[in-house]
C-alpha positions as CSV (number, residue, x, y, z in Angstrom):
1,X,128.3,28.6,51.2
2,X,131.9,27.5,51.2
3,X,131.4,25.7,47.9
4,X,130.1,28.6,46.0
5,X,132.2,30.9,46.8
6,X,134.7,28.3,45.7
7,X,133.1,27.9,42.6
8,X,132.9,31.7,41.6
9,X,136.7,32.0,42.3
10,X,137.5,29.3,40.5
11,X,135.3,30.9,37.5
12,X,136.3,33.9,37.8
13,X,140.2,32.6,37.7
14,X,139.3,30.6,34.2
15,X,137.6,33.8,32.7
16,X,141.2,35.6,33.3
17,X,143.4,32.8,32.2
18,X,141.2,32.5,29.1
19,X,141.8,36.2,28.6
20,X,145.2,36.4,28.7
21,X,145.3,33.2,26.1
22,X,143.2,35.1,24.1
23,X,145.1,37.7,24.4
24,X,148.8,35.8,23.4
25,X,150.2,36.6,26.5
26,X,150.4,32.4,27.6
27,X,150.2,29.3,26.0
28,X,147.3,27.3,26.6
29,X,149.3,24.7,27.9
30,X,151.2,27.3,30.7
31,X,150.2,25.4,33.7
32,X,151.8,27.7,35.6
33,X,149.0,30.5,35.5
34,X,146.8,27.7,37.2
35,X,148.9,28.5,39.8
36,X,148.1,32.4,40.3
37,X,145.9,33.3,42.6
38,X,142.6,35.4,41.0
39,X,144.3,38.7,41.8
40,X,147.2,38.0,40.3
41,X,145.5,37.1,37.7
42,X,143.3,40.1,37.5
43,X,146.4,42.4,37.9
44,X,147.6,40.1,34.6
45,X,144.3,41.0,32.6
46,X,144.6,44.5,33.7
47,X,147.5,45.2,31.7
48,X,146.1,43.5,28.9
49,X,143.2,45.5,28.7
50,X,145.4,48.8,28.9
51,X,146.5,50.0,25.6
């Protein structure tokens, strides 16, 4: 179970990151939103979605 739930997080974190890329808001070479947990990183997205 541990390993799953893992898994989604870490999904779920590389969907955002790849969002706010996409978006221009980082570099893809930013290592430091590696380093965000997933809801900062939602929190991130969130703003990027609002117009």
């Amino acid at each position: 179970m541990k390993n799953h739930l893992r898994t989604a997080v870490e999904s779920m974190k590389e969907h955002y990151i790849q969002k706010l890329i996409d978006a221009g808001m980082y570099q893809a070479s930013d290592e430091m939103l590696k380093s965000l947990t997933l809801t900062e990183l939602e929190a991130l997205a969130s703003r990027v979605e609002r117009p």
